[in-house]
C-alpha positions in Angstrom: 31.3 -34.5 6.5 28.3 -33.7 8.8 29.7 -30.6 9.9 30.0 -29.3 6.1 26.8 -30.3 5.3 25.3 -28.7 8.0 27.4 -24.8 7.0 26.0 -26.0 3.1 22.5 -26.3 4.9 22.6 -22.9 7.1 23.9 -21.4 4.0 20.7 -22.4 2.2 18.1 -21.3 5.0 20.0 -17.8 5.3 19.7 -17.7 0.8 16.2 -18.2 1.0 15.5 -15.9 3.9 17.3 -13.3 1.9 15.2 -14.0 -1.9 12.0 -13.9 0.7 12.5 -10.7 2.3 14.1 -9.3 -1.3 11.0 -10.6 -3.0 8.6 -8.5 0.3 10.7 -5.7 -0.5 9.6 -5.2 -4.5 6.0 -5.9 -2.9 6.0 -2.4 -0.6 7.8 -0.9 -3.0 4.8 -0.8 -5.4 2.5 2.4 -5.6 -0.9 2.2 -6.4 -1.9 4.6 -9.6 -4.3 7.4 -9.4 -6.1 9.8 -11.4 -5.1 13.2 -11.3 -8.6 14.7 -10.7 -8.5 12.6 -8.0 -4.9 13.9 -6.4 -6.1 17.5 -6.9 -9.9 17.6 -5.5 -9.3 19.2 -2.5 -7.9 22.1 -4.9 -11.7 22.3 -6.7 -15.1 23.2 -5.6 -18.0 21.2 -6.4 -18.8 23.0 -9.6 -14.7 23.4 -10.3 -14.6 19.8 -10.2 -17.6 19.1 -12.8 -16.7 21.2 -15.1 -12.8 19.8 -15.1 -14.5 16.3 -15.1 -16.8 17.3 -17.8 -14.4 18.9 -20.0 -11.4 16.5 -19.9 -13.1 12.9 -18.6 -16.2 12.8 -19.8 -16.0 8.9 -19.1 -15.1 9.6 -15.5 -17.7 12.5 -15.0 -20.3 9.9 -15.9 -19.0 7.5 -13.3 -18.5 10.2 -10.4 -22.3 11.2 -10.4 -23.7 7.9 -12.1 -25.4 9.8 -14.2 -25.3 11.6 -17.7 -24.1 15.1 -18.2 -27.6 16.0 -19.4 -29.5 14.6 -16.9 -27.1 16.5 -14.0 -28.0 19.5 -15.7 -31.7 18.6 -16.1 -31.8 18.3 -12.5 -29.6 21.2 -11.3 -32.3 23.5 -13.8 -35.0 22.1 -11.7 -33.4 22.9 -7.9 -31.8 26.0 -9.2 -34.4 28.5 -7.7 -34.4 26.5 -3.9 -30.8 26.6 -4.1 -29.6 29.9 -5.5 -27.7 33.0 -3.4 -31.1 34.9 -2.9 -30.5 39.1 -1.9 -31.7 39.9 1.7 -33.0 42.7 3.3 -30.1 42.2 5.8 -27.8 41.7 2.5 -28.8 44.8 0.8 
């Protein structure tokens, strides 16, 4: 009798070593979601990316430059003329 009890026993460790690495399996097997801005942004430049954001997540543009669309714009007014392609002597 000992000797079936200890096969019934075996059996039992090897069916729950079995459900445990089935149940690690479904774990890996999960992918984590994304957005698709997010999957393409190495496709966009800065300003590519702004206006895709702006235009079709307004939600998500907000929370990219934790700020308003408005207030971006205020801003980007006001450091326009330090930052803007200026013609050259040497670019002439």
């Amino acid at each position: 009798m000992s000797n079936l009890m200890e096969r019934k026993r075996k059996a039992l460790v090897i069916a729950a070593l079995v459900l445990t690495v089935d149940d690690e399996d479904e774990q890996i097997k999960k992918r984590k979601w994304s957005k698709q801005w997010l999957l393409e942004k190495r496709k966009y430049s800065h300003m590519n990316l702004l206006h895709e954001l702006q235009s079709n997540e307004p939600a998500d543009f907000k929370n990219y430059l934790r700020m308003e669309n408005h207030t971006f714009y205020e801003l980007l007014d006001l450091v326009r003329p330090f930052i803007e392609k200026q013609n050259t002597i040497m670019r002439e």
